[in-house]
The first five atom37 places (N, CA, C, CB, O) and aatype in JSON, in Angstrom:
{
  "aatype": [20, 20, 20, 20, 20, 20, 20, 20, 20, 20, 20, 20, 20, 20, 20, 20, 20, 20, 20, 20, 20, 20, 20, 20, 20, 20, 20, 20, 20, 20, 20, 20, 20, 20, 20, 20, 20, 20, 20, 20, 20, 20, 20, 20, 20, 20, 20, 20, 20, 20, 20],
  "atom_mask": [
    [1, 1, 1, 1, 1],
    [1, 1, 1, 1, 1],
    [1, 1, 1, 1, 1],
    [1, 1, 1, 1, 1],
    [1, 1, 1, 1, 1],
    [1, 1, 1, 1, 1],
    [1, 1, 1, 1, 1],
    [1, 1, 1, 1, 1],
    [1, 1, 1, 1, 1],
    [1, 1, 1, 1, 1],
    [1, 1, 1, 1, 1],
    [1, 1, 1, 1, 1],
    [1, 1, 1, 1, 1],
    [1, 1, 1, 1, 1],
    [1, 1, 1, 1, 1],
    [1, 1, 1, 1, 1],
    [1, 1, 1, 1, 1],
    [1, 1, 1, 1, 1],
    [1, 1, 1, 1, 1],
    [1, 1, 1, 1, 1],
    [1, 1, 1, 1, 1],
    [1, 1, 1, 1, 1],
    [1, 1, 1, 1, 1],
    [1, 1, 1, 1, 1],
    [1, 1, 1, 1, 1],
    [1, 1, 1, 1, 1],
    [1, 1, 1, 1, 1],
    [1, 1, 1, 1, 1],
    [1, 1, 1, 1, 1],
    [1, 1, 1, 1, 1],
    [1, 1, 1, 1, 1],
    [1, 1, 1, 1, 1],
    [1, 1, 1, 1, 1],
    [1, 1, 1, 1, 1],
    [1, 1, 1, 1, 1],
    [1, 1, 1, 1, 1],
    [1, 1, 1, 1, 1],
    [1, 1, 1, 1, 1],
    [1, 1, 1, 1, 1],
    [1, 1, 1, 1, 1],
    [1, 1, 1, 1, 1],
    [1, 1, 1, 1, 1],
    [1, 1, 1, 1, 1],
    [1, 1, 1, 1, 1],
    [1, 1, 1, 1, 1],
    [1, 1, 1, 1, 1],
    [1, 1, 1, 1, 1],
    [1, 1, 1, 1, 1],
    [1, 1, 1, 1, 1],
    [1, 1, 1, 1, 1],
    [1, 1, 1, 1, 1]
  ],
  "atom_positions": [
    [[-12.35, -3.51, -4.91], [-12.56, -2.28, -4.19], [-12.34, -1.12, -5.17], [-11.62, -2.17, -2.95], [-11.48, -1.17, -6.04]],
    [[-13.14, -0.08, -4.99], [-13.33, 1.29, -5.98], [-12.93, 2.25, -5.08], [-14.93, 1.68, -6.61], [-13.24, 2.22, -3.89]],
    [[-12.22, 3.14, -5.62], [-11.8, 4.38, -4.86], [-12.44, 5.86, -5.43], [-10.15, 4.44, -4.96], [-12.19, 6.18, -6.59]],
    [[-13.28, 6.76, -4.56], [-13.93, 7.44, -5.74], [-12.52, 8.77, -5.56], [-16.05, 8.01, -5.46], [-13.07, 9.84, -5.31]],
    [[-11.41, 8.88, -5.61], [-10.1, 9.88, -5.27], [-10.38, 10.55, -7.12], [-7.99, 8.73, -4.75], [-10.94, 9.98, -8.06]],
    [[-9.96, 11.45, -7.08], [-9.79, 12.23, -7.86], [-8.21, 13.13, -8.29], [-10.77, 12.88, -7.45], [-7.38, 13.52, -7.47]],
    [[-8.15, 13.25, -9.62], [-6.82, 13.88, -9.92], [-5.47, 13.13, -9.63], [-6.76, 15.1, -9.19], [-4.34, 13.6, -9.51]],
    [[-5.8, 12.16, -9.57], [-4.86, 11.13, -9.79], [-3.25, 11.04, -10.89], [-5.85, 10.21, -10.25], [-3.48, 10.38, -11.9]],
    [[-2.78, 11.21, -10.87], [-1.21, 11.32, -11.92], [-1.72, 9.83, -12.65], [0.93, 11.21, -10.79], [-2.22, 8.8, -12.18]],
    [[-1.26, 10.33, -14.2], [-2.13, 9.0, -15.13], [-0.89, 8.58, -15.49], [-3.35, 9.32, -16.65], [-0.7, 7.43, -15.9]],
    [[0.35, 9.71, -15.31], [2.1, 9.32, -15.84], [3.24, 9.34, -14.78], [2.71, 10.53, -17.01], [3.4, 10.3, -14.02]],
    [[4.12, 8.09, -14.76], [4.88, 8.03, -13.5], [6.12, 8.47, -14.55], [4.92, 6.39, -12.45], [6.03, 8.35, -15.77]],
    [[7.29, 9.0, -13.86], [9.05, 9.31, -14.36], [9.38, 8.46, -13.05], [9.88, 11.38, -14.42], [9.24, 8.82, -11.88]],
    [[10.0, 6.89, -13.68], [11.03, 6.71, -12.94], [12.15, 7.2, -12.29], [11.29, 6.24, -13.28], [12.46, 6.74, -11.19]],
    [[12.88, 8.16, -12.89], [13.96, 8.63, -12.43], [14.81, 8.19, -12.31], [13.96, 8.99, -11.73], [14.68, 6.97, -12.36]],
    [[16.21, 8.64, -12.1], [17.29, 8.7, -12.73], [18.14, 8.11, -11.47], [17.61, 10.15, -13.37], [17.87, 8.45, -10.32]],
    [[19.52, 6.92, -11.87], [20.32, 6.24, -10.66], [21.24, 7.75, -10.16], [21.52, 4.62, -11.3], [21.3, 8.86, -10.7]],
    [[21.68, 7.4, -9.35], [22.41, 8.07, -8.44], [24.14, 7.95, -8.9], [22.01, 7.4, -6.96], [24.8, 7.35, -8.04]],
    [[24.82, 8.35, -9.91], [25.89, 8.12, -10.26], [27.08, 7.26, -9.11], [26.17, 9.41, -10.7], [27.83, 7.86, -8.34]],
    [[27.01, 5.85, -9.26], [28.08, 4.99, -8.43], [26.95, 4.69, -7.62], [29.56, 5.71, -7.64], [27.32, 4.84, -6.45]],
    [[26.0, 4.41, -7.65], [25.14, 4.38, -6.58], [23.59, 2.91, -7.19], [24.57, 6.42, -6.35], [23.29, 2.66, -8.36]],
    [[23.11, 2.43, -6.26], [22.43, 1.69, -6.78], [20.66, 2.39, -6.47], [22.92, 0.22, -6.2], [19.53, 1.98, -6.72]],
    [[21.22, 3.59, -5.82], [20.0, 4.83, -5.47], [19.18, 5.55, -6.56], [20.67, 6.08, -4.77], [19.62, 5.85, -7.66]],
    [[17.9, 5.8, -6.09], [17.54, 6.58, -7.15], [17.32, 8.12, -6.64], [16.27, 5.96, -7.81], [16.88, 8.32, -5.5]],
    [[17.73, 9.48, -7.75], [17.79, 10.5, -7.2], [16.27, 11.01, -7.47], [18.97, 11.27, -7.66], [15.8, 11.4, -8.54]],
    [[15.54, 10.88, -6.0], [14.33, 11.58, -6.12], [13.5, 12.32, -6.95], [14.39, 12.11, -5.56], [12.46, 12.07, -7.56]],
    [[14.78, 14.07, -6.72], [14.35, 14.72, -7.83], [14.53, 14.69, -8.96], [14.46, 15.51, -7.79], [14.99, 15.73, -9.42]],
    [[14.29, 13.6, -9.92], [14.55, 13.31, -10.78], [13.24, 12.4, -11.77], [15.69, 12.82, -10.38], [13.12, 12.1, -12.96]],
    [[12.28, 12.15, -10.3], [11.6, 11.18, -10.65], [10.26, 12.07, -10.95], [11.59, 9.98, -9.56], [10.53, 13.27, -10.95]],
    [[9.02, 11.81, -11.17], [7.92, 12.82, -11.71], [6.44, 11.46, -10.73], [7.95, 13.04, -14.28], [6.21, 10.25, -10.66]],
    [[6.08, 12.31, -10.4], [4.86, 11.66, -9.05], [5.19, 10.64, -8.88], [3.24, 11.45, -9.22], [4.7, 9.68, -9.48]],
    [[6.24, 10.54, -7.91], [6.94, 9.48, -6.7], [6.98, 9.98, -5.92], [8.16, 8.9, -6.67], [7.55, 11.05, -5.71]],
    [[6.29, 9.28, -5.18], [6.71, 9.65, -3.7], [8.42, 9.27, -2.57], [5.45, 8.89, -3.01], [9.16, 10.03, -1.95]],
    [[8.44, 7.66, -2.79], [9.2, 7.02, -2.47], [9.37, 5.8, -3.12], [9.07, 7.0, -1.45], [8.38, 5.15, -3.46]],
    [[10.66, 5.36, -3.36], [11.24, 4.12, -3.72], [12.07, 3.15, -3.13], [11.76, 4.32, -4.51], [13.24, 3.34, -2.82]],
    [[11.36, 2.01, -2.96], [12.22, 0.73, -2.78], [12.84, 0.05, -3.8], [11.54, -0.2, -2.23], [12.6, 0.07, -5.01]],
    [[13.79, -0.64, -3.07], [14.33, -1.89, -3.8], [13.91, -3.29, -3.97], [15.34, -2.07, -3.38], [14.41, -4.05, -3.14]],
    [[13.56, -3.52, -4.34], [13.08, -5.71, -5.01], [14.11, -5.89, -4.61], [12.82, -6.55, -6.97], [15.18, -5.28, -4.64]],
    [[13.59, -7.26, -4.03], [14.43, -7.98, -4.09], [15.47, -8.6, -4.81], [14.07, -8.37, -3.86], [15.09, -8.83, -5.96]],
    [[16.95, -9.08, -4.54], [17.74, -9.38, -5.51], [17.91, -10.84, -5.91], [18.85, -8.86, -5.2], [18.61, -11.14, -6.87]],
    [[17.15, -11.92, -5.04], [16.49, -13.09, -5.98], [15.07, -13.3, -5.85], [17.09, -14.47, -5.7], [14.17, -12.98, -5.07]],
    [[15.25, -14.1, -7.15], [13.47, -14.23, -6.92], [13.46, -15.61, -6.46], [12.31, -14.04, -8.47], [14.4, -16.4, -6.45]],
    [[11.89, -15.84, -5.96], [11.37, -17.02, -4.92], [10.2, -17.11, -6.04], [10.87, -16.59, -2.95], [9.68, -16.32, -6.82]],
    [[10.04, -18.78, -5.64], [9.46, -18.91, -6.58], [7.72, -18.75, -5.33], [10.07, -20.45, -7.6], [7.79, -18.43, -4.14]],
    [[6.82, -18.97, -5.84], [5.19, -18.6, -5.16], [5.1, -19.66, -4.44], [3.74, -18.46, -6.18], [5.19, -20.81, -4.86]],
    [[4.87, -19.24, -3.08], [4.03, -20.44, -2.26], [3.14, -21.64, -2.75], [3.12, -19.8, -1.51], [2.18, -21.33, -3.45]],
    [[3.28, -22.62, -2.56], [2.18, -23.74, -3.43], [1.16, -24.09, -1.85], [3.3, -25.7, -4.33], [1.56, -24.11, -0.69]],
    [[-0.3, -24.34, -2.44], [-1.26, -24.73, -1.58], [-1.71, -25.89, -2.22], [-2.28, -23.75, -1.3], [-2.18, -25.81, -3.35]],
    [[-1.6, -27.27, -1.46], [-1.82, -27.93, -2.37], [-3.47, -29.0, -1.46], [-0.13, -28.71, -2.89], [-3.44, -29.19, -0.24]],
    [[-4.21, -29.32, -2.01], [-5.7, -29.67, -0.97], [-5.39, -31.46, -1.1], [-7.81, -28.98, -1.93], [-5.44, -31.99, -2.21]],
    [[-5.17, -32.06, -0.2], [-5.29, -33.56, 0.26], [-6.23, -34.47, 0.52], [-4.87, -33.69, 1.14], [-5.9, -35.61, 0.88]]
  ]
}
């Protein structure tokens, strides 16, 4: 799928933790909107397997 959007941000700023905090402070970050957290283990990928 093609999007014909324009002016797009070509550079993200992660931004900066939240001192004692596992948060990130918003204004800090450069074209973010919002941030989640990942998960804290990983899974390994569904297997499909054909019989």
């Amino acid at each position: 799928m093609v999007s014909d959007a324009k002016g797009i941000p070509l550079e993200i700023g992660p931004g900066k933790k939240i001192k004692g905090s596992e948060k990130i402070d918003l204004a800090t970050t450069q074209n973010v909107k919002w941030v989640a957290k990942s998960r804290a283990t990983a899974r390994p990928p569904s297997a499909v397997a054909r019989c």
